[in-house]
Every structure is written in structure tokens, then in C-alpha cells.
C-alpha positions in Angstrom: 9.3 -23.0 29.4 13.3 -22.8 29.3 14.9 -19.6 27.7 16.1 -21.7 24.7 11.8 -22.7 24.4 11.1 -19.6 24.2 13.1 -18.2 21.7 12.3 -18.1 18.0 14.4 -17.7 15.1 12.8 -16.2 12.3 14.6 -17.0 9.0 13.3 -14.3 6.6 12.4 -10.9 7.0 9.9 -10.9 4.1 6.0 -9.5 5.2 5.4 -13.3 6.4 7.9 -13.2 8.4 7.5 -10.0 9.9 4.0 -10.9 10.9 5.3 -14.2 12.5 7.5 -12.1 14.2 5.5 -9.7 15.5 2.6 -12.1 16.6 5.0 -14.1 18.5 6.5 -11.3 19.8 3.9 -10.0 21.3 2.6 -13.7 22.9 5.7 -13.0 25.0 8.6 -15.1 22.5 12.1 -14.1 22.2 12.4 -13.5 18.3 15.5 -12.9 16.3 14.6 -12.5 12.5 17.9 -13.2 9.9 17.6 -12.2 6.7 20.5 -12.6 4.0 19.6 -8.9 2.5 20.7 -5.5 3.7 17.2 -4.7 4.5 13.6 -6.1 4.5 10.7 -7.2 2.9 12.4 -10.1 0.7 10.3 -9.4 -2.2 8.7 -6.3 -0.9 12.3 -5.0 -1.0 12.8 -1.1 -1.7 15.2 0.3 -4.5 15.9 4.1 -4.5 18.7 5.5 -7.3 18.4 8.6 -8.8 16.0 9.9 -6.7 13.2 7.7 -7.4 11.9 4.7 -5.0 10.9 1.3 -6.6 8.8 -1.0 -4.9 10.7 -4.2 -5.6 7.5 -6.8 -5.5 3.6 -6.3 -3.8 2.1 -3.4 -4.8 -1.9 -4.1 -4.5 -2.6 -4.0 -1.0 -5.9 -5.6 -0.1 -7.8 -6.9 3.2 -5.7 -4.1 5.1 -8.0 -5.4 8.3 -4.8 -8.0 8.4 -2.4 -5.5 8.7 -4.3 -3.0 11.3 -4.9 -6.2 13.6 -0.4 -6.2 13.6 -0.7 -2.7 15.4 -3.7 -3.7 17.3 -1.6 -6.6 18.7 0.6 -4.4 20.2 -1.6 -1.9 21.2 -1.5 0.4 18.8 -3.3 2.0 15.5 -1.7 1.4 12.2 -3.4 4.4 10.8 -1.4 6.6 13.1 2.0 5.2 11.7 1.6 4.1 8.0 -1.2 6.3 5.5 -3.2 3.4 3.1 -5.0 5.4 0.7 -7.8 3.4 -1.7 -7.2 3.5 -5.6 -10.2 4.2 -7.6 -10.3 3.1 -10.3 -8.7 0.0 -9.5 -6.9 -0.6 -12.4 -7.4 -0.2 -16.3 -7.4 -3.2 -18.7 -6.1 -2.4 -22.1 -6.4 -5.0 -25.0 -4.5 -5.4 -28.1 -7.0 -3.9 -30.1 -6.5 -0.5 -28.3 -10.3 -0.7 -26.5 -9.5 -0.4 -22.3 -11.9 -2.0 -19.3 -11.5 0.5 -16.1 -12.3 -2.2 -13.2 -13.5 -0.1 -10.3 -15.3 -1.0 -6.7 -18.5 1.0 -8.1 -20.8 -1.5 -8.9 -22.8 1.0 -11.0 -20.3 1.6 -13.6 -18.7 -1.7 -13.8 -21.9 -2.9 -15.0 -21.8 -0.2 -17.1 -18.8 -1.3 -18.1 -19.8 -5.1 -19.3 -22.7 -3.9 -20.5 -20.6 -1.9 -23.0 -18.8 -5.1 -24.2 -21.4 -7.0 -24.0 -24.9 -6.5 -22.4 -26.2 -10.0 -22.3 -23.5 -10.6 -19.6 -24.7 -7.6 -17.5 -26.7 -10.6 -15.8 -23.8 -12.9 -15.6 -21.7 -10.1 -13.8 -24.0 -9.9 -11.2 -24.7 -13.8 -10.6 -20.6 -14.1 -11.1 -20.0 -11.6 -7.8 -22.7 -13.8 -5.7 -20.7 -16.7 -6.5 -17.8 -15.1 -5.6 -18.3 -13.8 -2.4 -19.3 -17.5 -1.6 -16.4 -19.0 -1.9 -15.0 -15.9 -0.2 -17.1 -16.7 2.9 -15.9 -20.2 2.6 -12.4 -20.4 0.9 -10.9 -16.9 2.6 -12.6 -16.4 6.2 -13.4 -20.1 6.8 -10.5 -21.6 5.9 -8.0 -19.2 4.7 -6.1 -18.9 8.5 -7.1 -22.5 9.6 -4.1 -25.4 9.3 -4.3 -28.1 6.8 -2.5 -30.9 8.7 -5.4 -33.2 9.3 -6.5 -35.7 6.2 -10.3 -35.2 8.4 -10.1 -31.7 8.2 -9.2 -31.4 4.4 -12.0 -34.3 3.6 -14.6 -32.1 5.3 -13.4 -28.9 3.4 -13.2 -31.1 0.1 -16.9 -31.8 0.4 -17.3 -27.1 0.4 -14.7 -27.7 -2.4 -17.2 -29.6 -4.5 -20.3 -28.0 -3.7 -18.4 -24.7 -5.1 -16.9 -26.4 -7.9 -13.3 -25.5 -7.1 -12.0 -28.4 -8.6 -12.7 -26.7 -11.8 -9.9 -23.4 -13.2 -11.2 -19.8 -12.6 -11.2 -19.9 -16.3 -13.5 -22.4 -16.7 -15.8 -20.8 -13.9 -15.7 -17.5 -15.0 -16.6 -18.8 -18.3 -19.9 -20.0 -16.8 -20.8 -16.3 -16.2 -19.9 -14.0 -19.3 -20.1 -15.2 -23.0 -17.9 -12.2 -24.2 -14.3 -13.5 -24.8 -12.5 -10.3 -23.7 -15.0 -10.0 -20.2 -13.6 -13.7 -19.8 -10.2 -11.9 -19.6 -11.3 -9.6 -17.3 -12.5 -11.5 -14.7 -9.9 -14.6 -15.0 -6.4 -12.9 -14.9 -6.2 -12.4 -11.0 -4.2 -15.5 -10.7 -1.5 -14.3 -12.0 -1.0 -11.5 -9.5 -0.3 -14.8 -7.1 1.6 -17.2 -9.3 -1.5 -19.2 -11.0 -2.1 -19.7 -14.1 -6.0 -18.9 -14.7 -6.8 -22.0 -17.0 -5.1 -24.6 -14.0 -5.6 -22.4 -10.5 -8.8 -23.6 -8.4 -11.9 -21.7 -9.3 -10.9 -20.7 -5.4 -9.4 -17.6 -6.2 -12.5 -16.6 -8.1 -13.2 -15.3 -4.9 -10.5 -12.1 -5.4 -13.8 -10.2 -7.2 -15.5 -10.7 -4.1 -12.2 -9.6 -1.9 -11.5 -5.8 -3.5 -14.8 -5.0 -3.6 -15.5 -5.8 -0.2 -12.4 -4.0 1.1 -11.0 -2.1 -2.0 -7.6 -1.7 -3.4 -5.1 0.6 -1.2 -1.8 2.1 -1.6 0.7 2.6 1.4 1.9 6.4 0.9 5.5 6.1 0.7 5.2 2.9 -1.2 4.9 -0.6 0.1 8.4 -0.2 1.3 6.4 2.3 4.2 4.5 -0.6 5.5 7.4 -2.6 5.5 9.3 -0.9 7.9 6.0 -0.4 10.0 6.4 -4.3 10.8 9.8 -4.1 11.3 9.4 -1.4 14.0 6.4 -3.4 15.7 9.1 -6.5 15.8 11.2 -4.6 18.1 8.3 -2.8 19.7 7.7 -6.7 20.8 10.7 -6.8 22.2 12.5 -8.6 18.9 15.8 -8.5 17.1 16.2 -8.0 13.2 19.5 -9.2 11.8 20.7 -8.3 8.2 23.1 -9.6 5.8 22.8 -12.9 8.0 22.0 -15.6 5.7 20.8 -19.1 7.2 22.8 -21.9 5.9 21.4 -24.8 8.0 18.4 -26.0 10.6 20.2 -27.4 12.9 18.4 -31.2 14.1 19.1 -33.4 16.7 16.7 -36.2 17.8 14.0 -35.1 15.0 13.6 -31.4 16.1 15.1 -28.7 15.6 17.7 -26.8 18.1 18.5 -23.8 16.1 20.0 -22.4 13.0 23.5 -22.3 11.4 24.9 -18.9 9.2 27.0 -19.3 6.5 29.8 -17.3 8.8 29.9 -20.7 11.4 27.8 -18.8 13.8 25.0 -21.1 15.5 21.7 -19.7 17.0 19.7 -22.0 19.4 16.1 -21.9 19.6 13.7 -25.0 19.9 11.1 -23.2 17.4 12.7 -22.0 13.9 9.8 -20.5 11.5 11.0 -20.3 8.3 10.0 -17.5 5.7 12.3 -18.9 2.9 10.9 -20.3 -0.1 9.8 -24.0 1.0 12.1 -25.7 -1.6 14.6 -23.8 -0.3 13.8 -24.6 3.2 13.6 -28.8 2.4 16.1 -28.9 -0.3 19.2 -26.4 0.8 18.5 -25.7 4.8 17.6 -29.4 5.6 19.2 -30.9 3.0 21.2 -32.9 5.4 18.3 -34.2 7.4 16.6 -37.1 6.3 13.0 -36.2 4.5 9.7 -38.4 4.4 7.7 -36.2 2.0 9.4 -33.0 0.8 12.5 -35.1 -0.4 14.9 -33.8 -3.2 12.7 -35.9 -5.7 9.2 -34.6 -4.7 10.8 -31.2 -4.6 12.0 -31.6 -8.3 8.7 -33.2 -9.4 6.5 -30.4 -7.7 5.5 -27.6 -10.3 7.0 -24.2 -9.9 5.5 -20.9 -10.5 6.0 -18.7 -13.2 9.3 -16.5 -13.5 8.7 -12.8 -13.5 10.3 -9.9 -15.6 10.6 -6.7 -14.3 11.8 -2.9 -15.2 11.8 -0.3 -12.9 12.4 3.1 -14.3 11.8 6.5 -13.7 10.7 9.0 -16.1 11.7 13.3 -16.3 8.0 14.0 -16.9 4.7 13.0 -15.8 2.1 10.7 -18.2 -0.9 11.8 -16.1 -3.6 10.0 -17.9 -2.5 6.5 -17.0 -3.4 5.4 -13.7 -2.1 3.5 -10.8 -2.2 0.1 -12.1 -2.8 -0.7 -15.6 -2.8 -4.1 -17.8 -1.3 -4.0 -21.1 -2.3 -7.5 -22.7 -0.9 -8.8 -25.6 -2.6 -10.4 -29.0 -2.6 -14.0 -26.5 -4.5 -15.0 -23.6 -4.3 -19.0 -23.6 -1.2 -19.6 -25.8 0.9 -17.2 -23.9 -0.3 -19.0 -20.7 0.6 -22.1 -22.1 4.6 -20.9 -23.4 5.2 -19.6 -19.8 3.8 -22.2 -17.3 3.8 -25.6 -20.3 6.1 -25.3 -22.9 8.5 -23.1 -20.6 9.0 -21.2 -24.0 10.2 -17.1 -23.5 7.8 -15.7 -26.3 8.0 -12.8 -28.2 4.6 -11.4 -27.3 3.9 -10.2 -23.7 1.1 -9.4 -21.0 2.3 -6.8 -18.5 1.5 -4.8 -15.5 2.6 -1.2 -15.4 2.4 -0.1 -12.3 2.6 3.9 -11.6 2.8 4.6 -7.8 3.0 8.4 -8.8 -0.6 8.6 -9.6 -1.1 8.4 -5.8 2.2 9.6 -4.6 4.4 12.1 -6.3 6.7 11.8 -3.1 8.5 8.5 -4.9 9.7 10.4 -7.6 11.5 13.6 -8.0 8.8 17.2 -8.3 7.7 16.3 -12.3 9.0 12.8 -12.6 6.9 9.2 -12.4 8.2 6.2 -11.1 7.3 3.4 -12.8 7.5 -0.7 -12.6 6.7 -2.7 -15.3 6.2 -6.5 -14.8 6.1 -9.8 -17.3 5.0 -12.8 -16.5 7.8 -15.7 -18.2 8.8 -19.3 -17.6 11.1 -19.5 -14.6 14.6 -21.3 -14.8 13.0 -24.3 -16.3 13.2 -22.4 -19.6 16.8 -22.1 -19.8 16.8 -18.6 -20.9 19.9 -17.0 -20.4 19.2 -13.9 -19.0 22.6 -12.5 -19.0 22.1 -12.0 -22.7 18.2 -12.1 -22.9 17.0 -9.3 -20.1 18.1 -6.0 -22.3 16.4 -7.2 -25.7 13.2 -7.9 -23.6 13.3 -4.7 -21.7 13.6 -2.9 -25.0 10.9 -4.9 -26.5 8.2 -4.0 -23.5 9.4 0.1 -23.9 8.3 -0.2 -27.6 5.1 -1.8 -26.6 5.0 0.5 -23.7 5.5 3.5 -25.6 3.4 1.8 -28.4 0.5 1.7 -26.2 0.1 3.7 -23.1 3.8 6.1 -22.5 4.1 8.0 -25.9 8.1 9.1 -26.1 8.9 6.8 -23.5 12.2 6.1 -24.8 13.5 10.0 -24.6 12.1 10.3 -21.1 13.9 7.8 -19.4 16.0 8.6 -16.7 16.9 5.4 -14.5 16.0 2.3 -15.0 16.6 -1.2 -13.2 15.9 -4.9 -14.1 15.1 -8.1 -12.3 14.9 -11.6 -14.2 13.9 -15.0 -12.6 17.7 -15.8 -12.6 17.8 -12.5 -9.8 15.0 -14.4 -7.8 17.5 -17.8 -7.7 20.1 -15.7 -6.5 18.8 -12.9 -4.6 15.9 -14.1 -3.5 17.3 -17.9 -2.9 13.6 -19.2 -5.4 15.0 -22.8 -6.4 13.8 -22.4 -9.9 13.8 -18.4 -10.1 9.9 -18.9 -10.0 8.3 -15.4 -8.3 5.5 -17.2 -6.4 6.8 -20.9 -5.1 4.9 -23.5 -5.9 2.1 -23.2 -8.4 -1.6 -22.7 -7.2 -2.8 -25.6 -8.6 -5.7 -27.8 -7.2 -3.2 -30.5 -6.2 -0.8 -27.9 -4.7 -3.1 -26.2 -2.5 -4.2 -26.5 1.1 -3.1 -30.3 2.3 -1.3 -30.9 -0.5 0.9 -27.5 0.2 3.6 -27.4 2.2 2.5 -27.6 5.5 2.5 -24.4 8.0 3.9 -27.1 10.4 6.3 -28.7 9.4 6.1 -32.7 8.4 9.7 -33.5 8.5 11.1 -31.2 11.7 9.5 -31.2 15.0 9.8 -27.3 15.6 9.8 -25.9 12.3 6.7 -23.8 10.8 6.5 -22.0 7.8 5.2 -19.3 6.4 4.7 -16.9 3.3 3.5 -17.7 -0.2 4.8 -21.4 -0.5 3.3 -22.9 2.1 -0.7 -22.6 3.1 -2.9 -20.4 2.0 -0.5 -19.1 -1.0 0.9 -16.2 -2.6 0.0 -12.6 -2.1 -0.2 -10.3 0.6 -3.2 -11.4 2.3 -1.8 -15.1 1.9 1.1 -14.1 3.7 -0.8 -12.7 6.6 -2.6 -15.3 7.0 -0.1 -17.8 7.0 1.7 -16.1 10.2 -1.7 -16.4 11.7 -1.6 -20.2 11.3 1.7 -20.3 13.0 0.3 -18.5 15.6 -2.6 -20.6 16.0 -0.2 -23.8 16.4 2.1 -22.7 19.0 1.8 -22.2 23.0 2.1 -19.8 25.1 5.5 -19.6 25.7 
């Protein structure tokens, strides 16, 4: 294979693009990974002001087997460079009402804990975590790192699809199990952690129950930010280059394949294999908007439904509120109807469901000696909503700290210390999402697997993608995988 072959342009350094980079790398590939930011991760991005470091984006880290097979690749042991330490409980669940759900990996006690809401679904829990380790097995090992470019292939996987009824919501499956409205709740919200909306997402990702309590949920000491900079150091470990503040502005094509990439500064990079970590309507629409498209064309693109937007505050506090955990859900007097103003009606309501996330529970070193670091997080429409965040994003940070310090951070307000926000217009610009949406394209049925965006691309010959848009989807573990696909689908160099 020539030199120009064998060399790979990775555009993005986000975690799927780090993985791609390293797998590659280590096959023996020349990589050079661009990213537009001053650093990495894209939106596992690190803030620090005032002392305090703010995990930009993913802070659940699960199936860390896909990680610790990075290091393995290149010979070494992640656990003697980054520290993942489990969070138990898991997280705590507080409804409007004031009443709380702690979700935990003990299997005793979260029995326990449905039987206290309701002990006629005690049963249901248990026949609900057989089903989802099920589609687990099927969904996440079978299928999760396997390419869906063959019509045969997906028509053989539809027939699994079926049989496990994921042509029905996770809603509507998890309704099947647990009669109690608030235990539906419980067990339902997980799409949202990934960009789906529970009442439309596949009953697929049901099989997240099955997921942390096979493998748990961890925290990287440090923050996430720690195993970021893990990857990047295994990219040049592999012999690879990582190039900031250089921001892509075009796949270069001739004769139907690509020959390299184009920055916005005129420079041109060849390399007959380009594996793009952007956003995949970014990738179609903006970096090959000059190339002639059969299925991802402007139109399809604009027709396609978009994630959710996400709102979120990072602050830090001068004191510690040690009796709320690591991760905590603060829902709102809405389940459905919220659901419906963020991903139908596109409407920014006044109520809210939110994630607090509190990495000092774990790790006191992201804050300064008696402070927390917090990041709270909202789920709203993205772009489509026409909210104009320049005016909107500091009336809806101060409504979440009354709710905040309504509900779980008593004298919040006074405590305050630095503080930080991010609105779906700073994923358009920042983070180059076409319609500020956090997550791509929605998880839907009809958006998943072959109809996704495929790992190799359909237009390009030499251009693979990976990350959250294209197959399997959103969230760490999604990521991972989808580097492994790429791997899968190129030679040896």
C-alpha cells in the first residue's frame, strides 16, 4: 500500500475519534487527528476557571471493558494510567412530590426499592431485567459493533428485532412490566442520557438495565476529562499526530473517493481514508456539500429528525452539600407532555427534568479543599425551537437554581462561586451540531441501524464515520463501538 494509502485523517478528536485513531494506529496507519478546538474530547471537553474542573458532556461511564481493550491494543493496562472507580448508588431519582428512588446494582435493595412503591411490581422488576439482558445479548454484543450496510444483514436482524418487540418505545415495553406510574419513570428515562425520547426510542435500549448492572457505573478520577487525555496519549503512543485549532472545511473528492481534507486556513492534507468524527449532517451537508449526494442530500438531511437540545450550568459551590450523591434526577410535575414540548411541539417550557451531576462525591480533587463542582443538565428543543438563547439562557439558569435550591442544594444561590452555561445554540457553533441538537440524529426505530448513517460511507469511497450519529448511536459505549466498526471495515494497511 502507497504512503498516501496508508495514511488516515481523522477529523475530530471527540472519544470516537480517538478510538478510531488509536485502533488504526496501532494496525500500523499513519493518523493525523484535526480538531477545530484547543483541546479534545469534542463533547467530553474539559472546563477549569476558578479552580474548579467541569466535565463539559459524558459523565456515566459504562462497559469500561471497551476502553481497557484501547490500552490492551497497544500493549498496555488502562488501570495503570487512568483510576475508574464504581458509583454505588448509581444515581437517586427524586420526583415532584419530594419522595426519591436510589437505583443501585444491588439487586436486593432495588427490589426493595419497587416493592416500596409498589409491591405487585416486585415480579415485573424481576421478569423486566430477564428481558433486558436479552436484548442485551442480542442488540449490544451481537450487533452493537457489526456494520449495517447490507439490506440481508439488517432483514436477518429485523426478524431478532421482532421476536424482542423493538419495534415497540421503551415506554411502551417497560410498561408491560410495572403498573406503578412513577416505577414506569424509573425504568424508561435512559434514553435520554443518548438523545431518545423514551415514548419514540426502540424498546432496544431497554437493554441499558441489563448493561450497568452487568458492569456498573464508574467514574474516571480526575473526571472524564482524565480518560480523555488517556486516548490522546495512546494516539501518539501508536505512532499518531493530534492537531488543534485545525478545523476541516472540505473532503476533498476526485473520481468518487476521497484524497484528503481541506482546512479553513487553504492547507490540504492527503490521505485516501478520511474517518470523520463530526456530526454526520455536518459531515454530508457542510464538508461535502460540494460533492454530489445520492442519499444524505441537503433534503434528506433537513427532513431527518434531530435530537433534543441540551441546557447546561456548570458551577461550583464554597461548600460541600454532602448528602446528594454523584448523579441525581430532579424530575419535574411532567413526564409525557414535557417530552412532547421538547422533541414535538419544539416548545422551551417552563417546567424542567434535570440531571445534577456532582463529581465531588467521588472526587474532591475537581474542586477546591471544601468546595463541590457541580453540572446541571436540561433536556430542551434544539434550534428548531427558535429560542433565542442570547436573551433566554440566564432566566433559565436562574429558574433551575430555584428548583435546585428548591429541591436538593438548600442556599444554593449564596454559595455560588463560578458558574458557566452551554445552550444548543453553543453546540451549532462550538460543537458544529446542524440544529444545536446534543445527540445527532434521534434514536428512533427508523433512524437506527441501516437506516443510520452508515459507518461506511454511501456517498465517498474512503470515508467512515464514527461517534453518536452514525451506527450504533449516542453514548459512550456507542462511540466505542462505532470505531470498532471502522476497524472491522478496513485492511491492513
Amino acid at each position: 500500500m502507497s504512503k498516501a494509502a496508508s495514511r488516515v485523517v481523522v477529523i475530530g478528536a471527540g472519544v470516537g475519534g480517538l478510538a478510531a485513531a488509536i485502533r488504526l494506529g496501532a494496525r500500523g496507519y499513519r493518523v493525523t487527528v484535526l480538531d477545530r478546538l484547543d483541546g479534545p474530547g469534542g463533547r467530553a471537553y474539559v472546563y477549569r476557571q476558578d479552580g474548579f474542573t467541569f466535565d463539559a458532556g459524558p459523565t456515566i461511564i459504562t462497559a469500561p471493558y471497551l476502553f481497557e481493550e484501547l490500552w490492551s491494543l497497544c500493549g498496555l493496562k488502562m488501570a495503570d494510567h487512568v483510576e475508574l472507580r464504581p458509583c454505588d448508588p448509581y444515581y437517586r431519582i427524586r420526583f415532584d412530590d419530594g419522595d426519591s428512588f436510589t437505583y443501585s446494582g444491588n439487586r436486593e435493595a432495588m427490589r426493595a426499592e419497587v416493592a416500596r412503591f409498589c409491591p405487585a411490581d416486585v415480579e415485573g422488576f424481576e421478569r423486566y431485567l430477564r428481558v433486558s439482558e436479552e436484548i442485551y445479548r442480542v442488540a449490544f454484543e451481537e450487533l452493537g459493533d457489526k456494520p449495517f450496510h447490507s439490506l440481508a444483514f439488517t432483514l436477518r436482524a429485523a426478524l431478532d428485532l421482532v421476536r424482542l418487540k423493538g419495534y415497540r418505545s421503551v415506554y411502551s415495553r417497560v410498561s408491560e412490566f410495572f403498573t406503578d406510574p412513577r416505577l414506569r419513570v424509573v425504568f424508561s428515562f435512559h434514553p435520554l442520557l443518548i438523545g431518545g425520547n423514551p415514548f419514540t426510542a426502540t424498546s432496544y435500549y431497554c437493554l441499558i438495565a441489563h448493561l450497568e448492572g452487568k458492569y456498573g457505573v464508574h467514574h474516571a478520577m480526575g473526571g472524564t476529562g482524565a480518560l480523555v487525555r488517556g486516548l490522546c496519549d495512546l494516539v501518539r503512543r501508536t505512532g499518531g499526530e493530534i492537531r488543534y485549532q485545525a478545523e476541516v472545511e472540505r473532503i476533498m473528492v476526485r473520481n468518487g473517493r476521497t484524497v484528503g481534507v481541506r482546512l479553513t486556513d487553504g492547507e490540504e492534507i492527503p490521505a485516501e481514508i478520511v474517518v470523520s468524527n463530526a456530526e454526520p449532517a455536518w459531515t454530508y451537508a457542510k464538508l461535502l456539500g460540494h460533492h454530489p449526494r445520492r442519499r444524505w442530500s441537503d433534503g434528506k438531511i433537513r427532513r431527518a429528525r434531530h435530537s433534543m437540545g441540551l441546557f447546561v450550568w456548570y458551577f461550583g459551590t464554597n461548600r460541600r452539600f454532602d448528602d446528594v450523591l454523584h448523579h441525581n434526577m430532579v424530575l419535574g410535575p411532567r413526564y409525557k407532555g414535557l417530552l412532547d414540548d421538547i422533541f414535538h411541539r419544539h416548545l422551551l417550557a417552563e417546567d424542567f427534568s434535570l440531571y445534577l451531576h456532582r463529581p465531588t462525591a467521588s472526587d474532591p480533587s475537581l474542586a477546591p479543599s471544601g468546595c463541590d463542582a457541580f453540572y446541571v443538565l436540561s433536556p430542551v428543543p434544539n434550534l428548531a425551537s427558535g429560542t433565542d438563547w442570547a436573551t433566554q439562557a440566564e432566566p433559565y439558569r436562574a429558574a433551575i437554581e430555584r428548583r435546585l435550591e428548591a429541591t436538593l442544594l438548600p442556599g444554593l444561590g449564596s454559595a455560588i462561586v463560578t458558574s458557566r452555561v452551554l445552550t444548543p445554540q453553543d453546540f451549532r457553533d462550538r460543537l458544529l451540531a446542524l440544529t444545536g441538537a446534543a445527540f445527532a440524529m434521534e434514536p428512533r426505530l427508523l433512524q437506527s441501524a441501516w437506516f443510520r448513517p452508515h459507518n461506511r460511507s454511501e456517498e465517498v469511497e474512503g470515508l467512515y464515520l464514527v461517534g453518536g450519529g452514525t451506527h450504533p448511536g449516542a453514548g459512550l459505549p456507542g462511540v466505542i463501538s462505532s470505531a470498532r466498526v471502522v476497524d472491522s471495515l478496513l485492511p491492513d494497511p
